[in-house]
C-alpha positions in Angstrom: 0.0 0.0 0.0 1.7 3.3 -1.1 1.2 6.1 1.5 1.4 9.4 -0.3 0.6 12.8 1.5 0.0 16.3 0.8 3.3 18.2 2.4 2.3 21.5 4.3 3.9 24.5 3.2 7.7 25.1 4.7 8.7 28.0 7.1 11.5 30.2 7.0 10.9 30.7 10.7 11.4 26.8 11.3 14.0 26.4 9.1 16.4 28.9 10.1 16.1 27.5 13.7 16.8 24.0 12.4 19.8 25.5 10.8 20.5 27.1 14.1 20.5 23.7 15.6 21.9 21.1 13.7 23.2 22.5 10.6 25.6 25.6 11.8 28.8 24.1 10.1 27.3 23.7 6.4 29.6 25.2 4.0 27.0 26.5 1.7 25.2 28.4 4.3 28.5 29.5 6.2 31.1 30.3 3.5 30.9 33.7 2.6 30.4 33.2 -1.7 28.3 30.6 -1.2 25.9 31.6 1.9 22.5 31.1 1.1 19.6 33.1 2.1 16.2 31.6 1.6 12.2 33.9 1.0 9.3 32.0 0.3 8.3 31.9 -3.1 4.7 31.1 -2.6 3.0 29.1 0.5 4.9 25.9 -1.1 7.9 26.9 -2.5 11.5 28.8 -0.9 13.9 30.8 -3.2 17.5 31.7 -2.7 19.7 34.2 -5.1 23.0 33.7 -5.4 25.8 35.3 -7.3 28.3 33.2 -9.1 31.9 34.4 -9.1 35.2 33.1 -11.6 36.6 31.4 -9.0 33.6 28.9 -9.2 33.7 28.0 -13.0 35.2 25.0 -15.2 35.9 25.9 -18.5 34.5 28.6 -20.8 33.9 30.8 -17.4 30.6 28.5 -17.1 29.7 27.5 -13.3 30.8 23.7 -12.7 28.5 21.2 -12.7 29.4 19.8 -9.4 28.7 23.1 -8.0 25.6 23.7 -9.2 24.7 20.0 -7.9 26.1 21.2 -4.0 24.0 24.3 -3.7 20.9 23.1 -5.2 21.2 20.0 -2.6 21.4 22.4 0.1 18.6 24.4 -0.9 16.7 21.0 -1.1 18.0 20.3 2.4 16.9 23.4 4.1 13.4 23.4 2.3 13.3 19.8 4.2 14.3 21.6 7.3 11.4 24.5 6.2 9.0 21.6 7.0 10.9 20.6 10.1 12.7 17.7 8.6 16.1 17.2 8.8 17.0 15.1 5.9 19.7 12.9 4.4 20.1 13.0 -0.1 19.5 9.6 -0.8 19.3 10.2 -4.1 20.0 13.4 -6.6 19.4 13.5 -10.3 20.4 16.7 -12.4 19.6 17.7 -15.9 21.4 20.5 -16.7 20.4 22.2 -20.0 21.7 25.7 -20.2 24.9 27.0 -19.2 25.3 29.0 -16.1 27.7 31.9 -16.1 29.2 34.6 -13.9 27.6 37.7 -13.4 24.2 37.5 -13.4 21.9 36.5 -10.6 21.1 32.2 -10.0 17.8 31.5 -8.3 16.8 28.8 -6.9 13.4 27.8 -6.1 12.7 24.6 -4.0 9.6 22.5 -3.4 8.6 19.4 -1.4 5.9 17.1 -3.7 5.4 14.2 -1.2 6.6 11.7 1.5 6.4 8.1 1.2 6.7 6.9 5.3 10.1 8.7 5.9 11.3 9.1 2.4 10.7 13.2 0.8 10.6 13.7 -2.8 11.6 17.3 -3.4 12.0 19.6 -6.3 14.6 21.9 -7.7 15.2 24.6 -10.6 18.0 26.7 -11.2 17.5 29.9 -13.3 19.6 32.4 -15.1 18.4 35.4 -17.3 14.5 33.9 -16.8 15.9 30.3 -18.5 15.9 27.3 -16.8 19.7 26.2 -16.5 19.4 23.0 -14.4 16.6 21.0 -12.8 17.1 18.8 -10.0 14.7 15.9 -8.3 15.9 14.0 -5.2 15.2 11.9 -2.4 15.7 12.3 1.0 15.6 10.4 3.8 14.5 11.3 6.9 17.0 11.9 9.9 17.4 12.3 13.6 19.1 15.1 15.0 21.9 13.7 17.6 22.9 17.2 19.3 
């Protein structure tokens, strides 16, 4: 029998105290490029901005892959923690289909779709310019916190 359910919407309240808690030492919302800042969208949704510098490209001056896959992972995580979930990937799949560049703005915007017993499917774009540059689906399972 496959339990699906409806997934309230997440608060920024409840996941910056979550953040607070459990997840101070995070790179990507500590290190001073890469800290990310998260508004709600609409009742279901969070969005964080960030600003891409050289330092984080591959070749061509386009973002790298892998760090486009890190911060969208962390936005996934504290949209999780939005709900009052803390939340291990278990699975991430990417499609990216535009490059990403320096200079102007990334958003990200972030949704939860379900949970299957302690399993959350959640949902990820990355935009550039108004395109879509990368879209993200993952898993995540559903942790304690130990501190």
């Amino acid at each position: 029998m496959k339990i699906e359910a409806p997934l309230k919407g997440p608060s920024v309240i409840e996941m910056n105290r979550l953040r607070m808690r459990g997840h101070d030492r995070c790179l990507a919302c500590t290190h001073p490029d890469l800290k990310l800042h998260f508004t709600l969208d609409d009742p279901q949704t969070l969005r964080t901005s960030i600003d891409f510098t050289d330092a984080m490209t591959s070749f061509n001056g386009m973002v790298h892959g892998g760090l486009q896959a890190f911060v969208i992972d962390e936005a996934m995580t504290c949209a999780l923690m939005g709900l009052g979930i803390y939340g291990a990937t278990s699975e991430l799949k990417l499609r990216y289909s535009a490059p990403v560049e320096v200079g102007p703005t990334a958003h990200i915007r972030v949704w939860t779709e379900l949970q299957y017993h302690c399993l959350y499917k959640v949902k990820a774009e990355l935009t550039q310019s108004g395109k879509i540059c990368t879209k993200a689906s993952a898993r995540f399972m559903k942790q304690a916190l130990d501190r």
